[in-house]
C-alpha positions as protocol buffer text, in pm:
chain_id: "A"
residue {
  index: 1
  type: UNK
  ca { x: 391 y: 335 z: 5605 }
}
residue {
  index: 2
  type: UNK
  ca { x: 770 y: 297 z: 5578 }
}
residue {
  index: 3
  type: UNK
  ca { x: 1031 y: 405 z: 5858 }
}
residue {
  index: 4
  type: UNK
  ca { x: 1057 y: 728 z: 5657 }
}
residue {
  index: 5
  type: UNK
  ca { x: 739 y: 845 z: 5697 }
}
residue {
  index: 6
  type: UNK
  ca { x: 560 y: 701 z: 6047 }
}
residue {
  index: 7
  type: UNK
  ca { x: 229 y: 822 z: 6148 }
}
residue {
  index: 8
  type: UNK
  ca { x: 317 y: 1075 z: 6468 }
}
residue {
  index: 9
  type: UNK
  ca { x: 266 y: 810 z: 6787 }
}
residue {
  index: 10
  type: UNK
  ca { x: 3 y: 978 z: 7011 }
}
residue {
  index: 11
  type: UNK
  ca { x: -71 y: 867 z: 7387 }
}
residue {
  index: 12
  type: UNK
  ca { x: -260 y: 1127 z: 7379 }
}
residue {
  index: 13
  type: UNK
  ca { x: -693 y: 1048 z: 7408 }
}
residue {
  index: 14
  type: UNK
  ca { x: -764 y: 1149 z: 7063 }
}
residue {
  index: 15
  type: UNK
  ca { x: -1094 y: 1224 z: 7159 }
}
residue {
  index: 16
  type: UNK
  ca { x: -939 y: 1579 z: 7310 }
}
residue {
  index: 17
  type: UNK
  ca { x: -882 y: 1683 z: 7067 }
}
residue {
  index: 18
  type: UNK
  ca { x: -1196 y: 1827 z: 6983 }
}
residue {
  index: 19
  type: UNK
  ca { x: -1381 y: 1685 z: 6647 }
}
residue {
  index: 20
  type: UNK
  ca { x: -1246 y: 1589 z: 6339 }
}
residue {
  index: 21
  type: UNK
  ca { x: -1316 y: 1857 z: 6028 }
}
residue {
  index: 22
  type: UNK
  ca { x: -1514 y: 1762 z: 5774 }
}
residue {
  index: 23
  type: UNK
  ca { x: -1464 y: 1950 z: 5447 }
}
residue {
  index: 24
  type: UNK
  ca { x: -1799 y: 1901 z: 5231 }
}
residue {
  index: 25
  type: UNK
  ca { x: -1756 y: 2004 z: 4886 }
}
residue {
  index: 26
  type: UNK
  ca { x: -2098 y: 2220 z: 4837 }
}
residue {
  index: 27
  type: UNK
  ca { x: -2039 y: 2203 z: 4447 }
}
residue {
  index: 28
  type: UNK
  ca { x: -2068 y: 1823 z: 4379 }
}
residue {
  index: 29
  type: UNK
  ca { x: -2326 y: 1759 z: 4135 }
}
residue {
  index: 30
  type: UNK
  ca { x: -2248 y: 1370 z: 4149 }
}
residue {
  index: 31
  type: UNK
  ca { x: -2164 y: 1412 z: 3720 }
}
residue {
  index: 32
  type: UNK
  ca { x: -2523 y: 1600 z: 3678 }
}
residue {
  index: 33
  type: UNK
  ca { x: -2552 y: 1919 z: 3516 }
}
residue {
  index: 34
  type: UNK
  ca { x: -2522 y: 2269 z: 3650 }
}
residue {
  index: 35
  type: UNK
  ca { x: -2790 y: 2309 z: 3916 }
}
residue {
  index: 36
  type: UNK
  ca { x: -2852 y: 2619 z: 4195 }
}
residue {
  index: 37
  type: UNK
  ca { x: -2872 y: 2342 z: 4457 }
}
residue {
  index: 38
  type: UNK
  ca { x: -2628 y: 2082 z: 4409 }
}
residue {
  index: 39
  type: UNK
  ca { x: -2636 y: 1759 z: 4575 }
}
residue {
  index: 40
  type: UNK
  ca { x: -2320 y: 1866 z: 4794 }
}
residue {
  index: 41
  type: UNK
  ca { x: -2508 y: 2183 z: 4925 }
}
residue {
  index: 42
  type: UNK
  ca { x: -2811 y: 1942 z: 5032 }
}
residue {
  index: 43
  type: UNK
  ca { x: -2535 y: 1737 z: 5222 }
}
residue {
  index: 44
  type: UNK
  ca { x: -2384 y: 1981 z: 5403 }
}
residue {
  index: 45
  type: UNK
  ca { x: -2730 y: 2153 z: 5535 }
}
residue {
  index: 46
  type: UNK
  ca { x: -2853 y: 1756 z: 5645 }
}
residue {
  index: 47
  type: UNK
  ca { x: -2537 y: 1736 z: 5827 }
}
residue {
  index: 48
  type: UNK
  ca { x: -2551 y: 2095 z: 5957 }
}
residue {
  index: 49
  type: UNK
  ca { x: -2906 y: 2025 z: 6092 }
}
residue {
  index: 50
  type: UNK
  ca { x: -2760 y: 1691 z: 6243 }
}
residue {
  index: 51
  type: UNK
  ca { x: -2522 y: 1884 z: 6445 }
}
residue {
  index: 52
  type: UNK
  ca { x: -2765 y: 2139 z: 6543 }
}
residue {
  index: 53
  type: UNK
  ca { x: -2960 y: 1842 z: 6684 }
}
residue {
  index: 54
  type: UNK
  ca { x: -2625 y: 1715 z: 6846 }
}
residue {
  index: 55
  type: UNK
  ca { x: -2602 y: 2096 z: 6998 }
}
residue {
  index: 56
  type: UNK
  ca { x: -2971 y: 2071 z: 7141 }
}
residue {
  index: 57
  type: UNK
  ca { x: -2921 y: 1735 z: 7299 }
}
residue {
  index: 58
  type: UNK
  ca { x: -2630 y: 1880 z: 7478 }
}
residue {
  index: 59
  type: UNK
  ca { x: -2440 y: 1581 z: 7266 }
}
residue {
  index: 60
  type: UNK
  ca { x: -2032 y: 1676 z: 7176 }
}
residue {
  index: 61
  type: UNK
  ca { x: -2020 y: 1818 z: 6807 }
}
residue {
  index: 62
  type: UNK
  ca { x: -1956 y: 1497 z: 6596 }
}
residue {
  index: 63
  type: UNK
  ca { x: -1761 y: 1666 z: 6356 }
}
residue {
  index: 64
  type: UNK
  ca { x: -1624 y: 2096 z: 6276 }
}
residue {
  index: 65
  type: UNK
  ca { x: -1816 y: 2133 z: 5912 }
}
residue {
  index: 66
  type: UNK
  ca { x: -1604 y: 2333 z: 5625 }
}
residue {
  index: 67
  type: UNK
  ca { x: -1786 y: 2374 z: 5327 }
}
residue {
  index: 68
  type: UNK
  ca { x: -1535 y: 2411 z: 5044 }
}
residue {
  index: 69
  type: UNK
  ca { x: -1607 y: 2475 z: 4652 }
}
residue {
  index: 70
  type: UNK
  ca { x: -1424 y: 2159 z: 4510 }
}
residue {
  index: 71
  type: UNK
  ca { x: -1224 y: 1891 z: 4605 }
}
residue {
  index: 72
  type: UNK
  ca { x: -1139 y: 1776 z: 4237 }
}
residue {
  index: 73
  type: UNK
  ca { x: -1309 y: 1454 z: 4246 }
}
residue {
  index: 74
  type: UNK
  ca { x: -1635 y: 1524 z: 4080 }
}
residue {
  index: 75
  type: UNK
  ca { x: -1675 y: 1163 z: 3899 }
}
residue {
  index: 76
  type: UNK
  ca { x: -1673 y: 1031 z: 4286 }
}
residue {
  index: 77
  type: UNK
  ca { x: -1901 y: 1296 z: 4380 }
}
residue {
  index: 78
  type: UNK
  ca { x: -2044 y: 1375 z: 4657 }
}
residue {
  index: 79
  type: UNK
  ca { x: -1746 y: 1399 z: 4812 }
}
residue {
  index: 80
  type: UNK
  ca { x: -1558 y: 1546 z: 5135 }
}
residue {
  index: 81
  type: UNK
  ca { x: -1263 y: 1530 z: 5320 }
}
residue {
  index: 82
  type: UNK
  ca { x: -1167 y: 1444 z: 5702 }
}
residue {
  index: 83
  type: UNK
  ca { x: -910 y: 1543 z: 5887 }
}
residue {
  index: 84
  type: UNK
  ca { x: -785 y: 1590 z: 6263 }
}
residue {
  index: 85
  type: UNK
  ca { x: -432 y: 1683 z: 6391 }
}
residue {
  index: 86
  type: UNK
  ca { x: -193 y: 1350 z: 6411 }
}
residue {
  index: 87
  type: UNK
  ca { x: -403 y: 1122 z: 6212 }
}
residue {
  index: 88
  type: UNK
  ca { x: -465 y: 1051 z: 5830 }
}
residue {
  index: 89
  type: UNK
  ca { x: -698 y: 1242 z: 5634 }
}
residue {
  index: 90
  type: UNK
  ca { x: -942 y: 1042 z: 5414 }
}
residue {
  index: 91
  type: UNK
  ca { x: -1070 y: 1179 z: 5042 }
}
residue {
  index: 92
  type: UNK
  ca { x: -1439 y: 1055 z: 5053 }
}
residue {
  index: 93
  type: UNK
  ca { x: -1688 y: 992 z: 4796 }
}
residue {
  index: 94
  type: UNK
  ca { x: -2016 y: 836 z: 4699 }
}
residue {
  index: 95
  type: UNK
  ca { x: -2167 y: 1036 z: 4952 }
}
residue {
  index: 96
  type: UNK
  ca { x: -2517 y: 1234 z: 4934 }
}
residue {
  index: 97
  type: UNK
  ca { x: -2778 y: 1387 z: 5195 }
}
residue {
  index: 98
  type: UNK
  ca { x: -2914 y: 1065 z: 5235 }
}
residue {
  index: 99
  type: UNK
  ca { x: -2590 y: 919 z: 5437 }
}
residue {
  index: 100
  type: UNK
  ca { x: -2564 y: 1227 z: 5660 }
}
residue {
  index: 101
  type: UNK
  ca { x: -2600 y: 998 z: 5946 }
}
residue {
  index: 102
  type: UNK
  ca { x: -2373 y: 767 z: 5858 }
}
residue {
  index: 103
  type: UNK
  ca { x: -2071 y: 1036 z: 5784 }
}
residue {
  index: 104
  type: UNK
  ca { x: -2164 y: 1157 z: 6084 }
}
residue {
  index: 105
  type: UNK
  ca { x: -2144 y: 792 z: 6322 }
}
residue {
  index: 106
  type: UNK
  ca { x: -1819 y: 757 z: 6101 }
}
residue {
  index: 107
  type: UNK
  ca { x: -1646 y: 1113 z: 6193 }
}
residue {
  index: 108
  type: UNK
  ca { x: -1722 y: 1005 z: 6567 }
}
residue {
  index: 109
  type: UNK
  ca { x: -1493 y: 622 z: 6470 }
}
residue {
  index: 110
  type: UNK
  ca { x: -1240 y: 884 z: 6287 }
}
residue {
  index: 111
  type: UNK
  ca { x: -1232 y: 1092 z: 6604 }
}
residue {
  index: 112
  type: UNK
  ca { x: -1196 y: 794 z: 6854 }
}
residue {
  index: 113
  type: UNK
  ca { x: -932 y: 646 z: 6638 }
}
residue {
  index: 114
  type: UNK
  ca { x: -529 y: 660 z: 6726 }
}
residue {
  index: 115
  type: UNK
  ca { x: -415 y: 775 z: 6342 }
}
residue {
  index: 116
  type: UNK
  ca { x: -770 y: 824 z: 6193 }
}
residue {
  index: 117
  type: UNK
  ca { x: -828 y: 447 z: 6030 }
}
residue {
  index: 118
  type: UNK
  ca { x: -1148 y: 299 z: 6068 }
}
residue {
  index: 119
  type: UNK
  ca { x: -1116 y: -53 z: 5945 }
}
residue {
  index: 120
  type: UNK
  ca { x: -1439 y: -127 z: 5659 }
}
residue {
  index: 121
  type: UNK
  ca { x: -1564 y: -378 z: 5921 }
}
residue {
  index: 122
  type: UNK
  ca { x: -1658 y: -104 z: 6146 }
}
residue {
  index: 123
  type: UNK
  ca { x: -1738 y: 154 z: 5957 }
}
residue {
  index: 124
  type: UNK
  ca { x: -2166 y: 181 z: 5870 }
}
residue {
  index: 125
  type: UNK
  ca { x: -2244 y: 14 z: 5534 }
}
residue {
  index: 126
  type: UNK
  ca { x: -2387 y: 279 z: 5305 }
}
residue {
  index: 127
  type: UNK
  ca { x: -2020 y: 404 z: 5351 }
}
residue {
  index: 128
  type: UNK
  ca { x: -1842 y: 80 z: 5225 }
}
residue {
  index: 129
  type: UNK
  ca { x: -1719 y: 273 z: 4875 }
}
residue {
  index: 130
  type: UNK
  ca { x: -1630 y: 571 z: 5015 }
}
residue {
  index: 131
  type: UNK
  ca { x: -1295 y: 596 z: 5062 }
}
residue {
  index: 132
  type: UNK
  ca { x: -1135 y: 731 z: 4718 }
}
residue {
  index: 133
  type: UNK
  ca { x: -753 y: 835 z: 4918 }
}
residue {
  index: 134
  type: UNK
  ca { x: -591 y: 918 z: 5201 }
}
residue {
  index: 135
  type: UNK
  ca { x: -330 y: 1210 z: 5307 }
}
residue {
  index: 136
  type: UNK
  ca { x: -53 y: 1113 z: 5577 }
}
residue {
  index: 137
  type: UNK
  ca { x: -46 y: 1314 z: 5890 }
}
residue {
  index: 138
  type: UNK
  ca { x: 269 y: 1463 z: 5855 }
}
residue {
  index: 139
  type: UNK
  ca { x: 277 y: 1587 z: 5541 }
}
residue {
  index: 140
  type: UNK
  ca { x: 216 y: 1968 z: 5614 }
}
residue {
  index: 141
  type: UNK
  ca { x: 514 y: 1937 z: 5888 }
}
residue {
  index: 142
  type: UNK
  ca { x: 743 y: 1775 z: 5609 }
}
residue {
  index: 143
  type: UNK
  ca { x: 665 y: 2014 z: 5385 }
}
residue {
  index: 144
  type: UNK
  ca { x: 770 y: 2295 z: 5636 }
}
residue {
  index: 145
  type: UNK
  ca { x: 1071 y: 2118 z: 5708 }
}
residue {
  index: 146
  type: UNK
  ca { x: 1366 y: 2276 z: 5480 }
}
């Protein structure tokens, strides 16, 4: 980041925040053809029924699930985005149903973060390709600025 453009410094526990939001695009078809149940859907019901086991454990929400129609990335499909006030928000891809658990142990890193980095080291490894961008935190409040 340049001087222009810091990250907002929190002090703040960024685990108050409540959870990240994790924007699943339910259309990914990971390049296949035109099917009634896309490969994005199936991810987004695993990781609903995740966090309907998290709610039944009594466990803190992991992550606020937004299903959206497309995130314009559909050669990096399946794909979804994070995001949580004062911290970057990550474009990720080369997801599926099958790493529900791992979006899910990283959205709890995200959360626990400062300004929303987890460092590849720490993140789980069927998530080592995953990361396809990233959105500054301050770019809505720029944009608002005249």
């Amino acid at each position: 980041m340049t001087a222009e453009h810091p990250l907002p410094a929190s002090t703040d526990n960024p685990v108050s925040a409540g959870p990240p939001v994790l924007h699943v695009c339910v259309t990914c078809r990971r390049g296949g053809p035109a099917m009634d149940h896309p490969p994005g859907a199936q991810l987004l019901e695993r990781l609903q029924g995740l966090l309907a086991a998290e709610r039944l454990a009594g466990a803190a929400a992991s992550a606020t699930l937004r299903p959206v129609s497309c995130l314009a990335a559909c050669d990096r499909g399946c794909v979804a985005a994070i995001a949580m006030p004062d911290r970057w928000t990550w474009l990720l891809g080369h997801l599926g149903p099958e790493k529900a658990d791992d979006i899910l142990a990283y959205a709890r890193l995200y959360a626990a973060s400062a300004k929303g980095t987890v460092m590849p080291s720490r993140r789980p490894e069927s998530l080592a390709n995953m990361v396809q961008g990233r959105v500054p935190a301050t770019l809505y409040n720029e944009q608002e600025t005249p």
